[in-house]
C-alpha positions as semicolon CSV with decimal commas, in nm:
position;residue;x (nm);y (nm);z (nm)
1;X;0,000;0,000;0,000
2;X;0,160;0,342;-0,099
3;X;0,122;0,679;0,096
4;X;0,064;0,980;-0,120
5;X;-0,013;1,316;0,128
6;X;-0,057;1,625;0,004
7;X;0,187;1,882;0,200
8;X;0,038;2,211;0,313
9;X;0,227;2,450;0,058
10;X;0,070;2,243;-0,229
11;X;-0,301;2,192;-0,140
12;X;-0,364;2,538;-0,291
13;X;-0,131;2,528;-0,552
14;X;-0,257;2,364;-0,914
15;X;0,083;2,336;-1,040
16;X;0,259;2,153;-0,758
17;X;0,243;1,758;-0,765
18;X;0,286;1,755;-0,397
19;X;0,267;1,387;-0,385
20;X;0,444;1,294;-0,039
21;X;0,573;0,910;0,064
22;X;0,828;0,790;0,281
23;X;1,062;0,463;0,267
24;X;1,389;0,283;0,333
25;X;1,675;0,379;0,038
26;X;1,717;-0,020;0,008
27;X;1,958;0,050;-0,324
28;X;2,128;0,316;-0,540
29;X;2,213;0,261;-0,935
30;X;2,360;0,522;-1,028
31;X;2,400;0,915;-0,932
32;X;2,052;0,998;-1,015
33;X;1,898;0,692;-0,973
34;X;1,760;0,462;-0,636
35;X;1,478;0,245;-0,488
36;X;1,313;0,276;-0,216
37;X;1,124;0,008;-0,002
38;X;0,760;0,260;0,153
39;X;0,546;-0,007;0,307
40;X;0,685;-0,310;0,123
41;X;0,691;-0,185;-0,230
42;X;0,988;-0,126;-0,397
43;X;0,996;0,202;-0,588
44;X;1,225;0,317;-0,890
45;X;1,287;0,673;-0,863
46;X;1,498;0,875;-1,035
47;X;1,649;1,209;-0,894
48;X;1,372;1,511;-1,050
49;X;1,606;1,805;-1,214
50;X;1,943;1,650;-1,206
51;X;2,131;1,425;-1,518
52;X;2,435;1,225;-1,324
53;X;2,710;1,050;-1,528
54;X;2,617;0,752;-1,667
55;X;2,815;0,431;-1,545
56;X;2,917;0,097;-1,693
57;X;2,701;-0,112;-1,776
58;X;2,774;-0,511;-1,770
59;X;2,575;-0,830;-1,844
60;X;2,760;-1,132;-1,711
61;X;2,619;-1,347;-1,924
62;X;2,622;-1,248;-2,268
63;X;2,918;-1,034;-2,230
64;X;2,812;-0,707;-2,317
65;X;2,977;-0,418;-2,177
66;X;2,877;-0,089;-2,229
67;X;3,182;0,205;-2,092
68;X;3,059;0,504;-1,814
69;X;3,147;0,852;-1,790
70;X;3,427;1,020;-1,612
71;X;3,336;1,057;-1,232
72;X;3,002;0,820;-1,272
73;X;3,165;0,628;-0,997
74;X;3,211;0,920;-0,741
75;X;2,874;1,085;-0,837
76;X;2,765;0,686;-0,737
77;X;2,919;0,682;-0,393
78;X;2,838;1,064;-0,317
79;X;2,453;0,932;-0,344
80;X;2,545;0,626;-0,184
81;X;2,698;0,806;0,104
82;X;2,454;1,052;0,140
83;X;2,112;0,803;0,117
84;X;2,156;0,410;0,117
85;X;1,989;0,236;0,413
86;X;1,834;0,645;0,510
87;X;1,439;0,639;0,564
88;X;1,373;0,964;0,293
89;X;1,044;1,159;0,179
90;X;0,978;1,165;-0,173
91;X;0,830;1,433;-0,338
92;X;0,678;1,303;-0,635
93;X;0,667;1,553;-0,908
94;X;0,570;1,268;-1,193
95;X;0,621;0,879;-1,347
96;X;0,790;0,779;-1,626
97;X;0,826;0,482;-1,845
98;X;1,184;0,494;-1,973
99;X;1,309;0,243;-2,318
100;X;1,540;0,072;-2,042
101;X;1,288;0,029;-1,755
102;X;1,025;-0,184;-1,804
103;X;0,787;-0,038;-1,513
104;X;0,781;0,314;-1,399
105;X;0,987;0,509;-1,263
106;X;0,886;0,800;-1,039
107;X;1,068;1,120;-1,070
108;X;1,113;1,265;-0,739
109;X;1,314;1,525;-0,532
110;X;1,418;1,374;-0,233
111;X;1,424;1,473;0,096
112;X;1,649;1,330;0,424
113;X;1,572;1,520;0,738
114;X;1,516;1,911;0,568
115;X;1,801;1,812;0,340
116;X;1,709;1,825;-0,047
117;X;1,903;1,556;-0,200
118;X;1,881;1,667;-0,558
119;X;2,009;1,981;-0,482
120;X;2,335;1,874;-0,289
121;X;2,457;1,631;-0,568
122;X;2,436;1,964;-0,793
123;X;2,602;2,200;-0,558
124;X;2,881;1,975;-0,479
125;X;2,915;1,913;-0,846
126;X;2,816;1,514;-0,911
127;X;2,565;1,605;-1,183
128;X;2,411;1,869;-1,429
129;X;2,094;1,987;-1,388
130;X;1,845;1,863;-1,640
131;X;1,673;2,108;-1,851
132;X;1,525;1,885;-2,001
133;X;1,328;1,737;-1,662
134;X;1,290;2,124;-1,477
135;X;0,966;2,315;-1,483
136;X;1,013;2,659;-1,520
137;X;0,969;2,775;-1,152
138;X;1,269;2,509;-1,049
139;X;1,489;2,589;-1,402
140;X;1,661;2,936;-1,259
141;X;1,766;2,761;-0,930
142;X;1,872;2,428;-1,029
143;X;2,099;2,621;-1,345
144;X;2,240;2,860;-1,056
145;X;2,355;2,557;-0,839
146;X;2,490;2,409;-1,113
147;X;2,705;2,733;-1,194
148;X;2,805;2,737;-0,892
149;X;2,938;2,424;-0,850
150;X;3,106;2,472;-1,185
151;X;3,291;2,833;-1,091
152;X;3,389;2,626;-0,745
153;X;3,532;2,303;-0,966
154;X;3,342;2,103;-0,785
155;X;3,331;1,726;-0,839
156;X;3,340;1,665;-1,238
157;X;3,343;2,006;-1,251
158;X;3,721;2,022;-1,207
159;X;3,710;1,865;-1,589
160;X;3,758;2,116;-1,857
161;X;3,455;2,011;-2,061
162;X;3,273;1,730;-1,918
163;X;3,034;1,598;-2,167
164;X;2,625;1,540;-2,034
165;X;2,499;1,205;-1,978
166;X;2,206;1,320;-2,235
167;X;2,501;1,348;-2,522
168;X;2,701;1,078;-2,402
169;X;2,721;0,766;-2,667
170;X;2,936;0,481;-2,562
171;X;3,023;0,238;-2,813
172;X;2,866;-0,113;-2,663
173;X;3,165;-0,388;-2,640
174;X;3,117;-0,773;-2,620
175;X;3,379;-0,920;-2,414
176;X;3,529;-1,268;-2,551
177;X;3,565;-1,573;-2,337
178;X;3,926;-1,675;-2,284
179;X;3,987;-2,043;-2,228
């Protein structure tokens, strides 16, 4: 059975989702991404308004191997450290179906104690904010965290041109079996 309450702030507001749960962090995939056990349901979510590097991807049994970004591994651990095994709030702003997921995935800002999450990973520099994602009330904040993170040389900041997850295109690799 899933939660959803309406905070205060949104019950007037039309144009805030204000859908509320709580749960256990019971895993983190990548810098963006995590699931979260709320009353015995596992839930996909992925970080609302921030784009993290993407990391390698492996199959174990076919052999496919598919490269990461620069710093997908720190932006990994940062969430890691800040979340895993952490009861959270979720503030749903919608659900997704993505090409790679085959249920959906709900696209939240996340909240530990009055700490927002999403906007940590940006200010200490483990991810871009995603234009893409941001309504326009959140786009001017989110892009001025992310500047500031950048003039700082913050996390993959301290690269001269890191290239987005949303441009990145590995070249997929199949591993061959040595006897």
């Amino acid at each position: 059975m899933l939660l959803f309450v309406v905070p205060a702030h949104a019950q007037n507001d039309p144009h805030h989702p204000g859908h509320m749960i709580a749960g256990l962090v019971v895993g983190v995939s990548e810098g963006d991404r995590l699931t979260v056990n709320s009353y015995g349901t596992e839930i996909p979510v992925r970080l609302y308004g921030i784009a993290a590097p993407q990391t390698a991807k492996i199959d174990k049994f076919t052999g496919w191997y598919k490269p990461g970004q620069p710093y997908s591994e720190d932006a990994f651990r940062a969430l890691s450290l800040k979340v895993l095994h952490q009861v959270v709030r979720l503030e749903i702003r919608e659900t997704l179906v993505f090409k790679t997921e085959p249920t959906q995935v709900a696209v939240a800002v996340v909240y530990l104690d009055d700490r927002n999450i999403n906007l940590e990973m940006l200010n200490d520099g483990w991810a871009w904010a995603y234009r893409r994602l941001l309504t326009r009330g959140d786009h001017p904040h989110y892009i001025g965290i992310e500047r500031m993170a950048r003039a700082r040389r913050s996390g993959l900041w301290i690269q001269d041109n890191p290239q987005p997850p949303w441009e990145f295109k590995p070249h997929v690799k199949l591993k061959t079996k040595q006897n």
